[in-house]
C-alpha positions as CSV (number, residue, x, y, z in Angstrom):
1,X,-86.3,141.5,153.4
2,X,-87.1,144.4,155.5
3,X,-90.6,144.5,157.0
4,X,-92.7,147.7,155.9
5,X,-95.0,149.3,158.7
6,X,-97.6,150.9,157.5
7,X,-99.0,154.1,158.8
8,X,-102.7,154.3,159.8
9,X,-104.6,157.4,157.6
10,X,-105.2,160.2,160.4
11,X,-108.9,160.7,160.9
12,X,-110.6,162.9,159.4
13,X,-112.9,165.3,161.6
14,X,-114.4,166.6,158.8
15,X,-114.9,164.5,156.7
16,X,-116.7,162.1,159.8
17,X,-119.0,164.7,160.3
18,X,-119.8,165.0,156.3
19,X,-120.6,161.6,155.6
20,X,-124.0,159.4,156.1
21,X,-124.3,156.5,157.7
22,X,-123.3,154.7,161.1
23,X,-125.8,156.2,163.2
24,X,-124.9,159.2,161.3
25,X,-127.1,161.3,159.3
26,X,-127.2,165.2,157.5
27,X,-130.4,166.9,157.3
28,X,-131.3,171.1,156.1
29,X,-133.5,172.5,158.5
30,X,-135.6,175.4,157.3
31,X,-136.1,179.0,159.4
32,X,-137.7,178.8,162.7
33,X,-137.5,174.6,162.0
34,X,-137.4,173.0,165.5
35,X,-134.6,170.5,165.6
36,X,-135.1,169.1,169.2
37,X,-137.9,170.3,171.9
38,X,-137.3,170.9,175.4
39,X,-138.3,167.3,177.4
40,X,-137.2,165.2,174.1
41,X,-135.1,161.9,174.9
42,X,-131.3,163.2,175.0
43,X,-129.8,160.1,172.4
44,X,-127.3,162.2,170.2
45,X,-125.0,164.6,169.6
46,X,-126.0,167.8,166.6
47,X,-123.1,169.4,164.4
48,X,-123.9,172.9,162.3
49,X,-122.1,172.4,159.2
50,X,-124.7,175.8,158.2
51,X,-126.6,178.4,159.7
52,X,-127.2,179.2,163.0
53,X,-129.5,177.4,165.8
54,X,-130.6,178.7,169.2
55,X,-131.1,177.0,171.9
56,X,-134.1,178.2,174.3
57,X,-135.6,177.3,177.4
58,X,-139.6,177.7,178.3
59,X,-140.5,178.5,181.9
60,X,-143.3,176.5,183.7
61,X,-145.0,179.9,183.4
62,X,-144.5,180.3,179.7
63,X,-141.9,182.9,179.7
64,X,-139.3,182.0,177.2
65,X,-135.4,182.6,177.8
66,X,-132.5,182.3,174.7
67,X,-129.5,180.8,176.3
68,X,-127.3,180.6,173.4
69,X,-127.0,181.1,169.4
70,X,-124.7,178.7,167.3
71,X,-122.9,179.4,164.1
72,X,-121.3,176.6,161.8
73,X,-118.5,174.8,163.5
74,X,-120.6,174.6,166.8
75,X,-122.0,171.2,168.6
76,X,-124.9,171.1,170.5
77,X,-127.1,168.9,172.5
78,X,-123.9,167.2,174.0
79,X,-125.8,166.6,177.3
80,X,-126.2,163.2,176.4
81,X,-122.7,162.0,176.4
82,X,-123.0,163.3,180.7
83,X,-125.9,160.9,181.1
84,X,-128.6,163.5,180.2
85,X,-132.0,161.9,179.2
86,X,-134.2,164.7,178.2
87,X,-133.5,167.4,176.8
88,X,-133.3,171.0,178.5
89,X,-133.8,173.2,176.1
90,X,-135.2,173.5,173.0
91,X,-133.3,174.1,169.5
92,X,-134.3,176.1,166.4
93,X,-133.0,177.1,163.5
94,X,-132.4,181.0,163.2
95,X,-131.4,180.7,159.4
96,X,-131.6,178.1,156.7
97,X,-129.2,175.2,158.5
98,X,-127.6,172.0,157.5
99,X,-127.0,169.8,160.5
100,X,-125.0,166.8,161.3
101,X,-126.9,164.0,163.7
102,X,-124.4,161.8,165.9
103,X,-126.3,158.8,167.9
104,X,-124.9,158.7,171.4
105,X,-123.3,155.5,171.1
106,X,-121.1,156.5,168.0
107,X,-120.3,159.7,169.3
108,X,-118.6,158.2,172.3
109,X,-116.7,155.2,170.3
110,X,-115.3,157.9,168.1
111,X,-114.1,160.4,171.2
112,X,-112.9,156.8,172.7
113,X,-110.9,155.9,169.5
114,X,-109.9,159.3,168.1
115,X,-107.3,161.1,170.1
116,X,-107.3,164.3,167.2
117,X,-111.6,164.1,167.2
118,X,-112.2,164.0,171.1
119,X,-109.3,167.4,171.5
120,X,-111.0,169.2,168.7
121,X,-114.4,168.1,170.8
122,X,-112.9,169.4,174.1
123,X,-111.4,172.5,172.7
124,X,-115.1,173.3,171.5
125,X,-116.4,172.0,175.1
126,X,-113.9,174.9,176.3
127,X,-114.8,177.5,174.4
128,X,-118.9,177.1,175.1
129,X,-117.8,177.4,179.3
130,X,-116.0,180.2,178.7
131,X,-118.7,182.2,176.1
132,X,-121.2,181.2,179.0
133,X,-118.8,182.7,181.6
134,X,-118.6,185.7,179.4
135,X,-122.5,185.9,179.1
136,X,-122.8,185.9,183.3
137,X,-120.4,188.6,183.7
138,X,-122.0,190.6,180.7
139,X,-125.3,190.5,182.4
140,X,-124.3,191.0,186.1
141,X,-122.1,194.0,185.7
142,X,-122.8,195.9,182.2
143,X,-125.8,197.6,180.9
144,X,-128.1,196.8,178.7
145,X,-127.2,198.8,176.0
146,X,-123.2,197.5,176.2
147,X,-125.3,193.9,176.6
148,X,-127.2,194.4,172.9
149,X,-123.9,195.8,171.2
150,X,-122.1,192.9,172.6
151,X,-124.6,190.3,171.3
152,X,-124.8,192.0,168.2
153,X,-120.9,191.8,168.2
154,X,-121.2,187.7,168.2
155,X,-123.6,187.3,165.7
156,X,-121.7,189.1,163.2
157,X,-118.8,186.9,164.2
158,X,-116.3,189.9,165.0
159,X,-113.1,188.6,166.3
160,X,-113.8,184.9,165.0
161,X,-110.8,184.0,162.7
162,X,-111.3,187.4,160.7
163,X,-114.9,185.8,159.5
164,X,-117.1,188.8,160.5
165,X,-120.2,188.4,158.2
166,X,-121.3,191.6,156.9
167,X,-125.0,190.7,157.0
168,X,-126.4,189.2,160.2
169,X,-129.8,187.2,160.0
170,X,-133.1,188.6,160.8
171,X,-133.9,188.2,164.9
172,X,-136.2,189.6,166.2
173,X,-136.4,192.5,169.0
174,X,-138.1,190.0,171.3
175,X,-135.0,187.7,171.3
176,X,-132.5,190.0,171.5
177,X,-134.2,191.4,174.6
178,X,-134.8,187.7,176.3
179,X,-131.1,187.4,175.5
180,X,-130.1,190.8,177.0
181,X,-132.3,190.3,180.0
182,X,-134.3,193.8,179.1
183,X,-137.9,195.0,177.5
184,X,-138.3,195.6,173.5
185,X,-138.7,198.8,174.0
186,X,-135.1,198.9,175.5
187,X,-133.9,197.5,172.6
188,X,-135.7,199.2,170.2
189,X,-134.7,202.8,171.5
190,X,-130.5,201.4,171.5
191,X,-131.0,200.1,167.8
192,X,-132.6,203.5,166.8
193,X,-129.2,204.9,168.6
194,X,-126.9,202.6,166.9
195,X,-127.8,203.0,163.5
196,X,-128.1,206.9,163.8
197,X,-124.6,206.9,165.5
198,X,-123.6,204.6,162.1
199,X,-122.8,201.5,164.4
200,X,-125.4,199.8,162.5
201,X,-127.2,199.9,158.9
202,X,-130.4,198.3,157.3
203,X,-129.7,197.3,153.3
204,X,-130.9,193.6,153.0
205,X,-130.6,193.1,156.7
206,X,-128.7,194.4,159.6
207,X,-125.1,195.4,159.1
208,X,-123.1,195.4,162.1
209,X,-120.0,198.1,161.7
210,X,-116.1,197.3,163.9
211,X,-117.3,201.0,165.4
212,X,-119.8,199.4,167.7
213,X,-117.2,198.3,169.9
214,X,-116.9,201.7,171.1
215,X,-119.6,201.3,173.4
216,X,-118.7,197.9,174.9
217,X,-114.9,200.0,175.6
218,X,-116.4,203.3,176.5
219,X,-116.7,203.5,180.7
């Protein structure tokens, strides 16, 4: 009688990062909840299943700096997995969220164990370097205003797998100028351009238009 191996299910990314339970758990995060604060003991891992979190730093002085927004799909707090023990920054929810929790220790077993998981984690690992390359060479060689169009760019997803959002959430001009690296003012004056040139709209929030890439092209 002929023996009959039997295949091992694949694992399942998603639904690991759905379910409850070993060292695993999902909680919704209102607006401007705080998920983690800067100096916090680094012991997991954080997956946006939805919304979008920023990620902040605070200055011995005070002065506050946004050093990255992340939509669903995105992990965060991964310094842990490097040896990290406190955190850097400090994470907030821009919108509504709903956020996965990973303790350190399962987090790593599963990267160890699950070939499919740890190139999905590493292709995400990838893509953060390279948007933080992006953001260094934004803000050493373009100008503000290409800065804010570009920012405004990524939060309405353009480019992402064809889901551009056609409403981005409220932020306010504060952030996007600690972002951009320039005063309110700044911003405010290159909004006020924006939506008068029709790159922009205000019906139920801000509507980002394709047309504002025009000024990120334009030399």
């Amino acid at each position: 009688m002929e023996s009959v191996q039997l295949r091992a299910r694949p694992f399942d990314a998603k639904a690991f990062l759905a379910a409850v339970g070993d060292g695993r758990t999902v909680t919704s995060y209102k607006k401007n909840s705080v998920v983690f604060a800067q100096g916090d003991i680094a012991d997991s891992v954080f997956y946006i299943q939805r919304g979008k979190v920023k990620l902040a730093i605070l200055s011995p002085r005070g002065k506050e700096a946004v050093i990255a927004m992340m939509s669903p799909g995105f992990f965060f707090g991964e310094g842990c997995l490097a040896g990290q023990p406190f955190r850097m920054a400090t994470a907030s929810a821009m919108t509504d969220c709903s956020i996965v929790q990973v303790e350190k220790r399962v987090m790593s077993r599963v990267l160890h164990d699950e070939p499919d998981f740890s190139e999905m984690f590493i292709a995400h690992l990838l893509t953060r370097n390279i948007r933080i390359e992006e953001d260094l060479i934004d803000q050493l060689f373009n100008s503000s205003e290409k800065r804010l169009a570009r920012i405004l760019l990524l939060l309405a997803n353009f480019g992402k797998d064809g889901r551009q959002e056609e409403v981005i959430p409220h932020i306010s001009q504060e952030i996007l100028a600690e972002m951009i690296g320039t005063t309110r003012s700044r911003v405010s004056f290159f909004l006020t351009k924006f939506r008068k040139l029709g790159f922009i709209e205000y019906k139920d929030g801000m509507h980002v238009h394709t047309s504002l890439l025009s000024v990120i092209l334009h030399d």
